[in-house]
matplotlib code that plots the C-alpha trace (Angstrom):
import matplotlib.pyplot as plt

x = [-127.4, -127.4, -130.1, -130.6, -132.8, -136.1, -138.9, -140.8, -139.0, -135.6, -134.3, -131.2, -128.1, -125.9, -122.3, -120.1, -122.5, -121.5, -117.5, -117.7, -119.1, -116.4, -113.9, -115.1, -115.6, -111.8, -110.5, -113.6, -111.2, -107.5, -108.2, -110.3, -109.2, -105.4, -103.5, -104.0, -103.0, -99.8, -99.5, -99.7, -97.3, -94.4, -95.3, -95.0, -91.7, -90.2, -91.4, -89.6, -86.5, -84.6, -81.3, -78.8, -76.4, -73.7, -71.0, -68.1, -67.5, -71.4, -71.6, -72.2, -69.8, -66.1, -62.5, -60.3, -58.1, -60.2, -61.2, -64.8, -66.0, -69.5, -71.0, -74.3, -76.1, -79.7, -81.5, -84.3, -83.8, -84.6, -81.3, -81.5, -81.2, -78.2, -77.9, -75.6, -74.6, -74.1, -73.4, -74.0, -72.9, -75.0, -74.0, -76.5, -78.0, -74.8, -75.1, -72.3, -72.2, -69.1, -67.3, -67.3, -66.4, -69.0, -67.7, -69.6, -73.3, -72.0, -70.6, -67.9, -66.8, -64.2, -63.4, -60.0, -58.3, -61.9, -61.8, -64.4, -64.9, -66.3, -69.2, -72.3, -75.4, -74.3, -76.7, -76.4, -78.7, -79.7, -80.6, -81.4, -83.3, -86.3, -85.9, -84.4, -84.2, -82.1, -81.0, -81.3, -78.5, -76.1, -75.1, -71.5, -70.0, -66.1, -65.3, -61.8, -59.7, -57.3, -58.2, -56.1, -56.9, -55.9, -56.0, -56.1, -59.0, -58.2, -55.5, -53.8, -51.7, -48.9, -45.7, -44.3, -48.4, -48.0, -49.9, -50.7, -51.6, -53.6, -53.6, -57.0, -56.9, -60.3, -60.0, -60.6, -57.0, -55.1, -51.0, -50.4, -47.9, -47.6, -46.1, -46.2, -45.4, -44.8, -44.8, -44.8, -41.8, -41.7, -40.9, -38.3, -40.9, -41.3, -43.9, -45.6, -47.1, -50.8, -49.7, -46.7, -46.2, -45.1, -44.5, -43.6, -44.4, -42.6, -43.2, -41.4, -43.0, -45.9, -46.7, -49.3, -48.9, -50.5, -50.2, -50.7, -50.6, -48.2, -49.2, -46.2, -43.8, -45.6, -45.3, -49.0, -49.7, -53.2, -53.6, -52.7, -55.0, -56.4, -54.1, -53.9, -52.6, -50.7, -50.0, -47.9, -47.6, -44.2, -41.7, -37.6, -35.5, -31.7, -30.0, -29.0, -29.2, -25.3, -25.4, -22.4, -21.4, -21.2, -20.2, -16.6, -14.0, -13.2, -16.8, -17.5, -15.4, -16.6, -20.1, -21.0, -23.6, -23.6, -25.0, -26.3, -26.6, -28.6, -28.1, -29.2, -25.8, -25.8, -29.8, -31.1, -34.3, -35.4, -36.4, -37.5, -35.7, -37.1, -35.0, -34.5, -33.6, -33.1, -35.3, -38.1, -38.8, -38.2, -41.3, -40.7, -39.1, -38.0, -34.1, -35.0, -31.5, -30.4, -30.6, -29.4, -28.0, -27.5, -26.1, -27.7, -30.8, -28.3, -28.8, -25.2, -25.6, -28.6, -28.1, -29.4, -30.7, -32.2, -33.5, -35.0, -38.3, -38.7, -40.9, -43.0, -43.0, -44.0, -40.3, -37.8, -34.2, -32.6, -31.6, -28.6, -25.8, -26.3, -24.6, -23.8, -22.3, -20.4, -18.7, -17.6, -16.4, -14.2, -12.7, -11.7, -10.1, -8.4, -7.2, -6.5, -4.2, -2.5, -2.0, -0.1, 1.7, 2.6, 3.5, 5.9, 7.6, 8.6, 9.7, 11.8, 13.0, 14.0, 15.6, 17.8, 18.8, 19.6, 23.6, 22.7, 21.6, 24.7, 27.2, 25.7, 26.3, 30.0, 30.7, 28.9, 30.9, 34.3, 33.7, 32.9, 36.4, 38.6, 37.0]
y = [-168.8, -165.3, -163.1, -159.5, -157.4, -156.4, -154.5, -157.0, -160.2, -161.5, -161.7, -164.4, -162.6, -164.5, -164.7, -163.2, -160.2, -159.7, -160.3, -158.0, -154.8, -155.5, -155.1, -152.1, -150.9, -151.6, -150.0, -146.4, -146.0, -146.6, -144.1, -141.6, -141.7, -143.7, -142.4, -139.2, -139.2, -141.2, -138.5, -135.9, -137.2, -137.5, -133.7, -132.9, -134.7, -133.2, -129.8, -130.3, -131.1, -127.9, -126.8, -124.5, -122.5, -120.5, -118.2, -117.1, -113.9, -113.9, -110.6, -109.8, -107.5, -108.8, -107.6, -108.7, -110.7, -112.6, -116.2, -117.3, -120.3, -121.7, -124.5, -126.7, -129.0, -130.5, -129.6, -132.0, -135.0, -138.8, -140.2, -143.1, -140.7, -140.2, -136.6, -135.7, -132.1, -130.1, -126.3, -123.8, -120.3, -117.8, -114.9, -112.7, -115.8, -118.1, -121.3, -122.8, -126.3, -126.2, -129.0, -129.5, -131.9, -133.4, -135.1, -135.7, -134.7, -131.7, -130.0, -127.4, -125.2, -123.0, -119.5, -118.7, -115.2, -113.9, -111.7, -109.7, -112.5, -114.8, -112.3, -113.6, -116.0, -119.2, -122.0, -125.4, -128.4, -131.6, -134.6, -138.5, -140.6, -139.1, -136.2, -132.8, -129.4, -126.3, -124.0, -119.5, -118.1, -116.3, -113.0, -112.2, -108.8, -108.4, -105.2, -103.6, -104.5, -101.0, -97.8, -94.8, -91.4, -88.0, -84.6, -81.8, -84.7, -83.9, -86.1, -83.2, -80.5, -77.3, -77.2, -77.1, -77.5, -80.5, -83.7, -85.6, -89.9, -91.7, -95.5, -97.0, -100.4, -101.8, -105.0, -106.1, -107.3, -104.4, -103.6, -102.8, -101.8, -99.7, -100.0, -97.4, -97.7, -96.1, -97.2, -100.2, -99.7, -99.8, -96.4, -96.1, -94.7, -95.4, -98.2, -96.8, -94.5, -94.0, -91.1, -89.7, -86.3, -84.6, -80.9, -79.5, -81.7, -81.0, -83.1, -86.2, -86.9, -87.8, -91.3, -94.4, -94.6, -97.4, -98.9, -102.0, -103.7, -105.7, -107.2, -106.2, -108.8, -111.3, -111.9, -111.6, -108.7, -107.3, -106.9, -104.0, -100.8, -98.7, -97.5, -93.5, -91.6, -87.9, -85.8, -82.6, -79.8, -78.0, -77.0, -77.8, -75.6, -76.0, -75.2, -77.9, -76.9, -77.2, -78.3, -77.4, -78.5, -75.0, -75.8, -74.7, -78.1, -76.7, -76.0, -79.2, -81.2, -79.4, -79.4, -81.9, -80.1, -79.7, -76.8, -77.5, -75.3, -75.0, -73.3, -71.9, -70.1, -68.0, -67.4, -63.4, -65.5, -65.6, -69.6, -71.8, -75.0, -78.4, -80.9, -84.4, -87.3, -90.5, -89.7, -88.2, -84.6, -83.1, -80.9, -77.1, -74.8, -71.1, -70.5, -73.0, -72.5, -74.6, -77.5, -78.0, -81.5, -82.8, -85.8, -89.1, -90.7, -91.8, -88.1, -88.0, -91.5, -90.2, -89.1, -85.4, -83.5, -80.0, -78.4, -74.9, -73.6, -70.1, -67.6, -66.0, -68.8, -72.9, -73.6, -75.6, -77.1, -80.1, -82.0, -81.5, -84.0, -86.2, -85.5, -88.0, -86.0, -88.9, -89.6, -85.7, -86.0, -89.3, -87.6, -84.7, -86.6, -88.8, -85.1, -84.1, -87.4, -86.7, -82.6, -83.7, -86.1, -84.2, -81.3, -83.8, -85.3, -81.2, -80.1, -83.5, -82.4, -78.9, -80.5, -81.7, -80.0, -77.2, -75.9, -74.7, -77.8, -80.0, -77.8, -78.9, -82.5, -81.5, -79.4, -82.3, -85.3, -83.7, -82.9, -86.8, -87.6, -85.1, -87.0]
z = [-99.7, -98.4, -97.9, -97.9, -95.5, -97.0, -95.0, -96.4, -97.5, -97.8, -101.0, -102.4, -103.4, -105.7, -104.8, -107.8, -107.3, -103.8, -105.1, -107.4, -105.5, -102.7, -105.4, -107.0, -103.6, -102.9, -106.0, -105.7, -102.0, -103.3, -106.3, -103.4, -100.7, -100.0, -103.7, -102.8, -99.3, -100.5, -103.0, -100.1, -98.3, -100.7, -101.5, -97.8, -97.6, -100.6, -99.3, -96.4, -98.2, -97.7, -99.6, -97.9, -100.0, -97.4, -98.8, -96.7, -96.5, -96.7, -98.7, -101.7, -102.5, -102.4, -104.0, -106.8, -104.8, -102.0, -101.9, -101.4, -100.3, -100.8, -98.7, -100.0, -97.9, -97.4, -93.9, -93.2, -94.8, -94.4, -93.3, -95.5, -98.7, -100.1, -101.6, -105.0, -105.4, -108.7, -108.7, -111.5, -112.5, -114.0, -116.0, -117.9, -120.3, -120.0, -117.1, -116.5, -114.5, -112.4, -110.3, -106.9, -103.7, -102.1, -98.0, -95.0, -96.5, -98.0, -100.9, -101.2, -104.2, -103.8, -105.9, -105.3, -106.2, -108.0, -110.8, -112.4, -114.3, -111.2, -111.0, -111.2, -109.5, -108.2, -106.6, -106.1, -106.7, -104.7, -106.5, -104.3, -106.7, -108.4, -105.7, -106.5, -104.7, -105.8, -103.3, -103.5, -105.8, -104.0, -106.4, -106.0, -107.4, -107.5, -107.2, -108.6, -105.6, -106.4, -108.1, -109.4, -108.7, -109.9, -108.6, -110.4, -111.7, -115.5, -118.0, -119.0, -117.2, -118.1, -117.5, -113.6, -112.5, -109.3, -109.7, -106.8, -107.5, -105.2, -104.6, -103.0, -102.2, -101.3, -99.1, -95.8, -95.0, -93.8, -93.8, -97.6, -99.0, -102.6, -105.9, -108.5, -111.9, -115.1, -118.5, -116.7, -115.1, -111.0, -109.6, -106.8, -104.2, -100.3, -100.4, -97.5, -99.0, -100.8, -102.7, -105.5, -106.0, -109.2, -107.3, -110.6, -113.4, -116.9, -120.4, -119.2, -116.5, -119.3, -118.9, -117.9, -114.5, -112.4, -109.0, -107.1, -103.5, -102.0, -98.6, -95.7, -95.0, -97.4, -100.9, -101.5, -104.3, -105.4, -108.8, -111.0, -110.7, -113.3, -116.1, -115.9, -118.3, -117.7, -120.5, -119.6, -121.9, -122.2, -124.7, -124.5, -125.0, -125.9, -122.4, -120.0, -116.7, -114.6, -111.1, -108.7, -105.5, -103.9, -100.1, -99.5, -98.6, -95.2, -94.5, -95.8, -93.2, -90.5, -90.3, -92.8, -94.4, -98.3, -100.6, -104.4, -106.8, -110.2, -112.9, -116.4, -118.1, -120.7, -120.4, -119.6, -118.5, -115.0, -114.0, -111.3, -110.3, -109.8, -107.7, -108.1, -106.0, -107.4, -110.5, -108.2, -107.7, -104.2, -103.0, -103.7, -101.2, -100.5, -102.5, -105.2, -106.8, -104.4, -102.4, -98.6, -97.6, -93.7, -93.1, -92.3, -94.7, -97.1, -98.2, -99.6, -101.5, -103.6, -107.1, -107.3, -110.6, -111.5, -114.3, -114.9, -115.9, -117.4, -115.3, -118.1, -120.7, -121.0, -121.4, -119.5, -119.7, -120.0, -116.8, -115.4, -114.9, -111.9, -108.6, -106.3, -103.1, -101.6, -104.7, -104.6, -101.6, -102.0, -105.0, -103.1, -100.5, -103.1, -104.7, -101.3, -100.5, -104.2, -103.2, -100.1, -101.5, -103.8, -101.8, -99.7, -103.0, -103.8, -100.3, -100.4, -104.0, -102.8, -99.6, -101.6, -104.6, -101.7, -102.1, -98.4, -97.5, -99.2, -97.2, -94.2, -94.8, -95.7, -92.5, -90.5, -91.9, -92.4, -88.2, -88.1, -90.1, -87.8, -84.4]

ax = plt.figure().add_subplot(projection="3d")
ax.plot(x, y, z, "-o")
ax.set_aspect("equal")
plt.show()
């Protein structure tokens, strides 16, 4: 039997009495006291479970064009858990779940050549069991890796105004190039080059024009800029323009420099001439009727056109014919050649149709006959 202090008397204390408050005793300290320190201590380690999103470039703000990589992985973790990676893409209302690779504890996405479309929030979430984390979003903007610019900055312009087009391309890479374009058709101009000039712009040189980058040496292009469209204003009238190679033949062989000439017969007008080379117009100079060529810079291989515009009205000619000087000059050396030929074949002829010359060869072989 087992007795209980008293201050007075000990008193019997059955058995299963005694069980029973040990138990409930048990069962007051695992609900007090140990269930919520367990329950404190997965908290803690779940709040120390940290998720690492890392974007590289690490800015925000990237170009059409560039690749961006994005790196996930969990920072103070048990190393017994094993961590499964998701990633998701948020635009305005629309999430998106997107694929990945998970190696080595971590997981990689990959955005290559982004678009506008690619902008938006994108985080990634760490799931081991019943344990999950999500990391911060990363907000990426893809900006418009090459604009279009005008100047005048105005869509439409008069006749013979000059127009000057400007190619930004916004990147961190460096050594573009530049490709224009109009009406979707590529524009023979130095690639070097930001800017085209239209130095005195007439109604077909009305057009979309766009541009784009081309990396040097590598076949690596940007993508296409903003469409612009030029509208000139200008009326035609019937007159074609006549072009003339104006340098003299013996002047022409001995210094090698070549004169152009334009044109407008017939006309009381007074105009101003716009030169071309290769379908681009030359910038304006002093003597506009005509054009001064040197040698070298494939200067004589080019294709040259003019046409006119009128003084005091919105009018201009047709182009002129094209010139190509080199071809000029083979085909006066080719008429040359023929000239002296020819001049040989008739001083042979008169040789000898000559009554002169025949009684010569009489006197000289009847002195041959006598000997």
């Amino acid at each position: 039997m087992i007795y209980n202090d008293g201050f007075t008397q000990l008193v019997p204390v059955p058995l299963r009495e005694m069980v029973t408050k040990s138990t409930m005793d048990k069962w007051i300290f695992f609900y007090t006291v140990f269930l919520p320190t367990l329950i404190s201590i997965t908290e803690n380690r779940e709040s120390r479970v940290r998720v690492v999103l890392m974007a590289d470039p690490a800015w925000s703000n990237v170009v059409a064009g560039e690749t961006v990589n994005f790196t996930c992985r969990v920072n103070d973790s048990e190393p017994f858990m094993q961590w499964e990676y998701s990633w998701k893409k948020r635009r305005g209302a629309e999430e998106t779940t997107l694929s990945s690779d998970t190696e080595g504890g971590l997981s990689v996405y990959t955005v290559s050549h982004v678009t506008e479309s690619d902008s938006a929030q994108y985080l990634c979430e760490a799931r081991a069991g019943e344990t999950s984390a999500v990391s911060v979003t990363h907000t990426l903007n893809v900006l418009q890796l090459v604009t279009l610019t005008v100047q005048p900055d105005r869509r439409t312009f008069k006749n013979t105004e000059q127009v000057t087009l400007s190619c930004k391309i916004h990147s961190n890479l460096s050594d573009w190039g530049y490709l224009w374009y109009k009406d979707e058709q590529e524009l023979p101009i130095d690639t070097a080059v930001d800017t085209y000039t239209i130095h005195s712009a007439v109604p077909s040189d009305s057009g979309k024009y766009s541009c784009r980058g081309n990396k040097k040496g590598e076949p690596i292009y940007s993508d296409g800029s903003n469409t612009v469209n030029i509208n000139i204003s200008g009326l035609l009238v019937g007159r074609q323009a006549v072009l003339t190679l104006e340098t003299p033949w013996a002047a022409m062989f001995g210094t090698g420099n070549l004169t152009l000439r334009c044109v407008v017969r017939g006309s009381p007008a007074e105009w101003n001439y716009t030169w071309y080379r290769n379908g681009l117009s030359l910038p304006p100079g002093p003597g506009r009727d005509t054009l001064a060529l040197t040698p070298g810079n494939h200067s004589y291989h080019s294709e040259y056109m003019c046409r006119g515009e009128s003084t005091d009205d919105m009018t201009y000619t047709e182009f002129s014919k094209g010139c190509v000087p080199a071809h000029k000059i083979s085909r006066a050396l080719e008429n040359l050649a023929r000239c002296a030929l020819g001049a040989a074949i008739l001083l042979f002829l008169a040789i000898i149709v000559n009554e002169g010359f025949w009684r010569r060869v009489r006197k000289m072989r009847g002195a041959t006959s006598e000997e």
